[in-house]
C-alpha positions as CSV (number, residue, x, y, z in Angstrom):
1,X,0.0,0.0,0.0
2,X,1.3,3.2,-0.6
3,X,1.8,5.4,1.9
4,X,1.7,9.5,0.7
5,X,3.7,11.9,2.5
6,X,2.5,14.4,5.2
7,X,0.4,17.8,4.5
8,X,2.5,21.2,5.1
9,X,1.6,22.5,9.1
10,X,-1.4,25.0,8.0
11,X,-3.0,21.9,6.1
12,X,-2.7,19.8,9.5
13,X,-4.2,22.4,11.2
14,X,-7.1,22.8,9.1
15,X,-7.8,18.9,9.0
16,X,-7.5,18.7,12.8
17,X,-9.7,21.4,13.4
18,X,-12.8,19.8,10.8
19,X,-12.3,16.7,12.6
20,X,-12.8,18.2,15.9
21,X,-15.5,19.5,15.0
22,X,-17.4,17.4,13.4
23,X,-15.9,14.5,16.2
24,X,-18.2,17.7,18.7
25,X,-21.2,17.4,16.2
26,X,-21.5,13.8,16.3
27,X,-20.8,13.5,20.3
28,X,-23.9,16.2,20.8
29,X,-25.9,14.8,18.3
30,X,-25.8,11.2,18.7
31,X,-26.1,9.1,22.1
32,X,-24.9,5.9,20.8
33,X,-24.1,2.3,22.3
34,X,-20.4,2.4,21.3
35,X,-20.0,4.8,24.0
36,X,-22.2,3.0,25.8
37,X,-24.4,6.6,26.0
38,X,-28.5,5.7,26.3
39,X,-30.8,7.3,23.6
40,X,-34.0,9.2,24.4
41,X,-36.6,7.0,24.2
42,X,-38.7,9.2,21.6
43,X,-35.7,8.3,19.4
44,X,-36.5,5.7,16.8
45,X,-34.8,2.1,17.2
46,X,-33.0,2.2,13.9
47,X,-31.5,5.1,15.0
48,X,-30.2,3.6,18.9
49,X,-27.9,1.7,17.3
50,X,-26.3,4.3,15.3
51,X,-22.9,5.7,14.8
52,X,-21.9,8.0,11.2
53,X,-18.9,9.5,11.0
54,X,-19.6,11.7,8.0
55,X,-16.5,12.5,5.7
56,X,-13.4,14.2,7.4
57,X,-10.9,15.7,5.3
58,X,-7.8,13.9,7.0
59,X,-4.7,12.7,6.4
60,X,-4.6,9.3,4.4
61,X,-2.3,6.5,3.2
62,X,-0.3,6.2,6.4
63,X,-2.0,2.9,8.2
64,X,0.8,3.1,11.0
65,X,-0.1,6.9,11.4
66,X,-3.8,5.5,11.9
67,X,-3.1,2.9,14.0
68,X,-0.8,4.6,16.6
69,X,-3.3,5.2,19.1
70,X,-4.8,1.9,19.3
71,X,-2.4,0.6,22.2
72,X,-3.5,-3.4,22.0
73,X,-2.0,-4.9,18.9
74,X,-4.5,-7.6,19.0
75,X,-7.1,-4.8,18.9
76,X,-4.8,-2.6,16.3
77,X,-4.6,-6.0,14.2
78,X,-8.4,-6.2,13.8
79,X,-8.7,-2.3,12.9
80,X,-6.5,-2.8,10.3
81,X,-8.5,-4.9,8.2
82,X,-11.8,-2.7,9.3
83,X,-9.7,-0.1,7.8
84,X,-8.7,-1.5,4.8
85,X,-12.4,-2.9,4.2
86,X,-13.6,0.6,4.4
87,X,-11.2,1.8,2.2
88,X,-12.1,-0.6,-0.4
89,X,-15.5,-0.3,0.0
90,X,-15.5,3.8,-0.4
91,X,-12.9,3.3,-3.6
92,X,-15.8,0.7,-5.0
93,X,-18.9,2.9,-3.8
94,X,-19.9,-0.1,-2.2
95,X,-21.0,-0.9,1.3
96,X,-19.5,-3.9,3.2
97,X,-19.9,-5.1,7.0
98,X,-18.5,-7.0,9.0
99,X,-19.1,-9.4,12.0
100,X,-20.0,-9.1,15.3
101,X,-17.0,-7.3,17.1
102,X,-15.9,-6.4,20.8
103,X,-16.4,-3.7,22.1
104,X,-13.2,-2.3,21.6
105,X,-12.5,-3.3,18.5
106,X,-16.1,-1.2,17.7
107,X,-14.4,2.0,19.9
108,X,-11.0,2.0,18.3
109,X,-12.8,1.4,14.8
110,X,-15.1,4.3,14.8
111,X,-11.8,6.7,16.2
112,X,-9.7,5.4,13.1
113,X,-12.4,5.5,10.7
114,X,-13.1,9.6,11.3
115,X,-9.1,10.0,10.0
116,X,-10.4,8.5,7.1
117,X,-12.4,11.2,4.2
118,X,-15.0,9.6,1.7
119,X,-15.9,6.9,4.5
120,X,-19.7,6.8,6.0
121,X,-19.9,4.1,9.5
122,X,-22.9,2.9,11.0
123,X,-22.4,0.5,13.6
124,X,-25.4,-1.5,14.9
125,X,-26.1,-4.0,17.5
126,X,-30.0,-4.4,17.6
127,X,-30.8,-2.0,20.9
128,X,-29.4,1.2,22.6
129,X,-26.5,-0.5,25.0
130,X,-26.0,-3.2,23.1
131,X,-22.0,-4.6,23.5
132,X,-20.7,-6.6,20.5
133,X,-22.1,-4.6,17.3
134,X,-21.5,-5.0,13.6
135,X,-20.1,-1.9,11.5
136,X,-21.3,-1.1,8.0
137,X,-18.6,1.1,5.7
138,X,-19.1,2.8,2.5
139,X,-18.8,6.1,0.5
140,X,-21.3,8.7,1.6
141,X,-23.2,8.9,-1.7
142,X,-24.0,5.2,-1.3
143,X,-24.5,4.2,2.9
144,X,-27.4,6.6,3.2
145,X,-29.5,4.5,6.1
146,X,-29.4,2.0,8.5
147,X,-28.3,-1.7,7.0
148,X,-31.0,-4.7,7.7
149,X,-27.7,-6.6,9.1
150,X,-29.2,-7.5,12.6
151,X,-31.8,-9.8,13.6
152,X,-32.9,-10.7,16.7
153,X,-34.3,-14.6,17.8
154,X,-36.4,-15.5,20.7
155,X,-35.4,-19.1,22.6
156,X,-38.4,-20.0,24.9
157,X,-38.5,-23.2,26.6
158,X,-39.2,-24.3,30.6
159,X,-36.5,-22.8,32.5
160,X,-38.8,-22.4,35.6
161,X,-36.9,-25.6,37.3
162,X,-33.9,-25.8,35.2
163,X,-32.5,-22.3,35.0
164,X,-29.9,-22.1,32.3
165,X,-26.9,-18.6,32.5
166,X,-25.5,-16.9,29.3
167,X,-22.7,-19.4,28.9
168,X,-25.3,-22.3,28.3
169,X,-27.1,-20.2,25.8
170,X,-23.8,-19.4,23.9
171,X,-22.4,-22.8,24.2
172,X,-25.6,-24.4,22.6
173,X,-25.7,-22.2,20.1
174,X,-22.1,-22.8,19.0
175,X,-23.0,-26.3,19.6
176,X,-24.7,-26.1,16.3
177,X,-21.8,-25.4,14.3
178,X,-21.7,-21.7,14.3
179,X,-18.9,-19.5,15.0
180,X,-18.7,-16.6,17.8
181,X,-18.3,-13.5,15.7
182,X,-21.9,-14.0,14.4
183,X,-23.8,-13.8,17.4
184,X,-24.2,-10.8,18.8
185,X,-25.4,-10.0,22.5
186,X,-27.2,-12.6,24.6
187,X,-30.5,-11.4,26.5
188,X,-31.0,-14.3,29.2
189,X,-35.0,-13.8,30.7
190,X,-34.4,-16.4,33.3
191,X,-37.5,-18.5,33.5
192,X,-38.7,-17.4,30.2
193,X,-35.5,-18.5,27.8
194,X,-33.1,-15.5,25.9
195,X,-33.0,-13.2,23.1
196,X,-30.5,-13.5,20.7
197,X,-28.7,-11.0,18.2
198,X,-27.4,-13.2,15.4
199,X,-26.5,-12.0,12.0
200,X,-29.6,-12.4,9.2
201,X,-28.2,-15.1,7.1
202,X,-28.6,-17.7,9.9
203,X,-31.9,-17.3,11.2
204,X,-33.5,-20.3,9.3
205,X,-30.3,-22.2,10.6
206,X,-30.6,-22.0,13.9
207,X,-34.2,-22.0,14.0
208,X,-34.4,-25.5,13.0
209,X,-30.8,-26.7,14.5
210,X,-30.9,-25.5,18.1
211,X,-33.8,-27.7,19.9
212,X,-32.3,-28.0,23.2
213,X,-30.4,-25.6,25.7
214,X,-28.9,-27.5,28.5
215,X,-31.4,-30.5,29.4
216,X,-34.5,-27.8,28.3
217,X,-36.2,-28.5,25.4
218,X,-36.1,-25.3,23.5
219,X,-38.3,-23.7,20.8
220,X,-36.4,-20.5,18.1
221,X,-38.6,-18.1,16.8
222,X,-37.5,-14.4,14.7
223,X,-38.8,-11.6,16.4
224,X,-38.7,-7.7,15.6
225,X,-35.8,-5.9,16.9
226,X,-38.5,-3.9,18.6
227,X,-39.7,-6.7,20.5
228,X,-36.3,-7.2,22.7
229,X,-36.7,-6.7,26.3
230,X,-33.9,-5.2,27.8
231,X,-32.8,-4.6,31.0
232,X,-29.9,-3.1,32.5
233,X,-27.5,-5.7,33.9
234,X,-27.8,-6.4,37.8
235,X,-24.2,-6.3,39.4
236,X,-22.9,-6.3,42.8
237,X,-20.3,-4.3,44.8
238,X,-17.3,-4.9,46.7
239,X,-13.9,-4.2,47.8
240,X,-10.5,-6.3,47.9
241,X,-7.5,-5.6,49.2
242,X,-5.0,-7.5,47.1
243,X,-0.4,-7.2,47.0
244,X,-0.4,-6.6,43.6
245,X,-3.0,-6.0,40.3
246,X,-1.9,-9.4,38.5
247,X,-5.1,-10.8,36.9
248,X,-4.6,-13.6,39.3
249,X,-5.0,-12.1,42.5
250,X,-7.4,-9.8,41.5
251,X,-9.9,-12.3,39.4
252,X,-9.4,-14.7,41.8
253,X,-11.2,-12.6,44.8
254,X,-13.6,-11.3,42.5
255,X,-15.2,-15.0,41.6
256,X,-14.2,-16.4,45.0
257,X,-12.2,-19.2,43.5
258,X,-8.3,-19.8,44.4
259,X,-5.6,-18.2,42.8
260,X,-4.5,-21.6,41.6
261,X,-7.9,-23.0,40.0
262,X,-7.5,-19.1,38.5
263,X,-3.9,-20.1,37.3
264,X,-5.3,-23.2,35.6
265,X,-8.2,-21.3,33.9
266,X,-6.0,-18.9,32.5
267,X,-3.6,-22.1,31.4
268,X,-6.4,-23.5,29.7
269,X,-7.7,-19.9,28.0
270,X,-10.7,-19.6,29.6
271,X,-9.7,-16.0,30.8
272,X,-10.3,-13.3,29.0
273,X,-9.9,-9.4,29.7
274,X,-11.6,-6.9,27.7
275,X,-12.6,-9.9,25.5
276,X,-9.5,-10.7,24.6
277,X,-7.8,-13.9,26.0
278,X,-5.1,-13.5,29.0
279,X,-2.1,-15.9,28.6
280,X,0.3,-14.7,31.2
281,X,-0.7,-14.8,35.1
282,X,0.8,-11.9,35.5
283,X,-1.2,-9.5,33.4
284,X,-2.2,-6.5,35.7
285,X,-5.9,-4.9,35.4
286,X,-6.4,-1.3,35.7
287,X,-9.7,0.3,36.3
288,X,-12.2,0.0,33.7
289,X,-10.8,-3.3,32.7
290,X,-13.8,-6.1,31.9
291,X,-12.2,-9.8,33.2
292,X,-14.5,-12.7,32.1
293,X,-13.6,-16.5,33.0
294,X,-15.3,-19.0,31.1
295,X,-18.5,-20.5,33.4
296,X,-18.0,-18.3,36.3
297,X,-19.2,-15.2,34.8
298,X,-17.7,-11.6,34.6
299,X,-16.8,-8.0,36.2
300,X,-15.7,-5.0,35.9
301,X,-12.7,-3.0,37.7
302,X,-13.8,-0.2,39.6
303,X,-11.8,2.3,41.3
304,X,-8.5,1.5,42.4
305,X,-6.8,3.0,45.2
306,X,-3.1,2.1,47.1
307,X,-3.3,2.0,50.9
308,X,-0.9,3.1,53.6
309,X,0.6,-0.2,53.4
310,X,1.5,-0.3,49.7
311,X,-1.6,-2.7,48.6
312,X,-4.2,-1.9,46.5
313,X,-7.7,-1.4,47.3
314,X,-9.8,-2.7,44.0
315,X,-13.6,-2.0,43.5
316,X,-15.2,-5.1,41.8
317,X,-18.3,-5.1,40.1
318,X,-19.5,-8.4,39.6
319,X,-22.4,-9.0,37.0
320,X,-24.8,-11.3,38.7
């Protein structure tokens, strides 16, 4: 790819200061879920889930220059081809999406993206908060509206006396053959089943494939986007005291298991932080970090604060 050389200082200027401004019109404008900002309610649905960066004269060519302020190369390695996608698909006056992606691949994508001129982004992931969202890229003249790139299934069954979590909802799903990146977000309703975000193509699919969730007998139906019933995720609150940040001291109070067992889940890769898989035990976690262990569940890092003795004082917020 060729990489063009950089605009005299007064151009700089004048590109930094349209993308400031219209990075100020879009943050005033639009409440969106990559932010994780709520929408008024008199807003339409279509337009929850939306996030257009409209075109920004910037400077172009350089994918390093892009790419510098992503700080996670495993994050900076999936921009890269969102980038290049977009790029394609504004030379092509085409539109393309992708997948289902993290949120911070969805957050660092949107920030490269308004560098980029001639590029429209709408990222969607069926209701106002939703977490893993698919983005749609294209040349202005062409992505003019919301994509039809996000459907939503119902799974009802008796859960009443066999209550089944998130992780047995995801795990029968994949159970059926289909990969992670398209489902989107997982609704459990307790006794009544879960919604599911899933990418169009594969509604029929798992409609007839997934009969059973657990030991429940289930039933898949499509429903309207507007028919999802969200609620805000119940969490709970406390406080550890802990030597050091390493994943495994922290993670380990904040699911009540040993540091050991959390040693052997890391081993195994059922650890993940920020959605992307921890390999090292001594990975530290700062505030705002998401930790999520495979079966157990996950939560969030609050505030952090060192004591008088040199520990640290970590808020968890565990998602019940």
């Amino acid at each position: 790819m060729a990489v063009t050389s950089l605009a005299p200082p007064w151009v700089v200027l004048r590109q930094a200061f349209r993308t400031v401004a219209a990075s100020t019109y879009l943050h005033t404008t639009h409440k969106t879920l990559i932010t994780n900002r709520t929408i008024p309610l008199s807003s339409p649905l279509r337009h929850s889930a939306l996030r257009r960066c409209h075109v920004v004269e910037a400077i172009k060519g350089d994918v390093d220059f892009l790419l510098k302020g992503v700080g996670d190369q495993a994050v900076a390695k999936e921009v890269k081809q969102i980038l290049e996608m977009a790029r394609r698909a504004a030379s092509r006056r085409e539109v393309l999406h992708t997948d289902f992606l993290t949120p911070p691949i969805v957050k660092e994508s949107v920030s490269v993206l308004a560098k980029v001129a001639d590029v429209t982004i709408v990222a969607q992931g069926g209701y106002p908060e939703a977490e893993r969202c698919r983005i749609s890229v294209g040349h202005p003249d062409v992505l003019t509206n919301d994509p039809d790139i996000v459907a939503a299934l119902s799974i009802t069954g008796n859960f009443g006396f066999q209550p089944c979590s998130h992780g047995d909802f995801l795990g029968a799903i994949l159970g059926t053959g289909v990969s992670r990146d398209k489902l989107g977000d997982i609704l459990v309703q307790e006794e009544k089943g879960a919604q599911v975000l899933i990418v169009p193509e594969l509604v029929d699919f798992i409609v007839s494939a997934l009969d059973k969730v657990g030991n429940v007998s289930v039933t898949c139906t499509k429903i309207p986007l507007l028919a999802l019933e969200y609620e805000p995720p119940r969490t709970n609150s406390f406080k550890t005291v802990e030597a050091s940040l390493r994943i495994d001291a922290v993670a380990s109070a904040g699911f009540k298991i040993s540091r050991s067992k959390l040693v052997d889940l890391i081993s195994s890769g059922d650890v993940r932080v920020n959605w992307a898989t921890v390999t090292k035990n001594g990975t530290t976690v700062k505030t705002g970090d998401v930790v999520s262990v495979s079966g157990k569940g996950r939560l969030k890092i609050g505030e952090i604060n060192e004591t008088k003795k040199g520990k640290f004082s970590v808020q968890i917020i565990r998602f019940l």
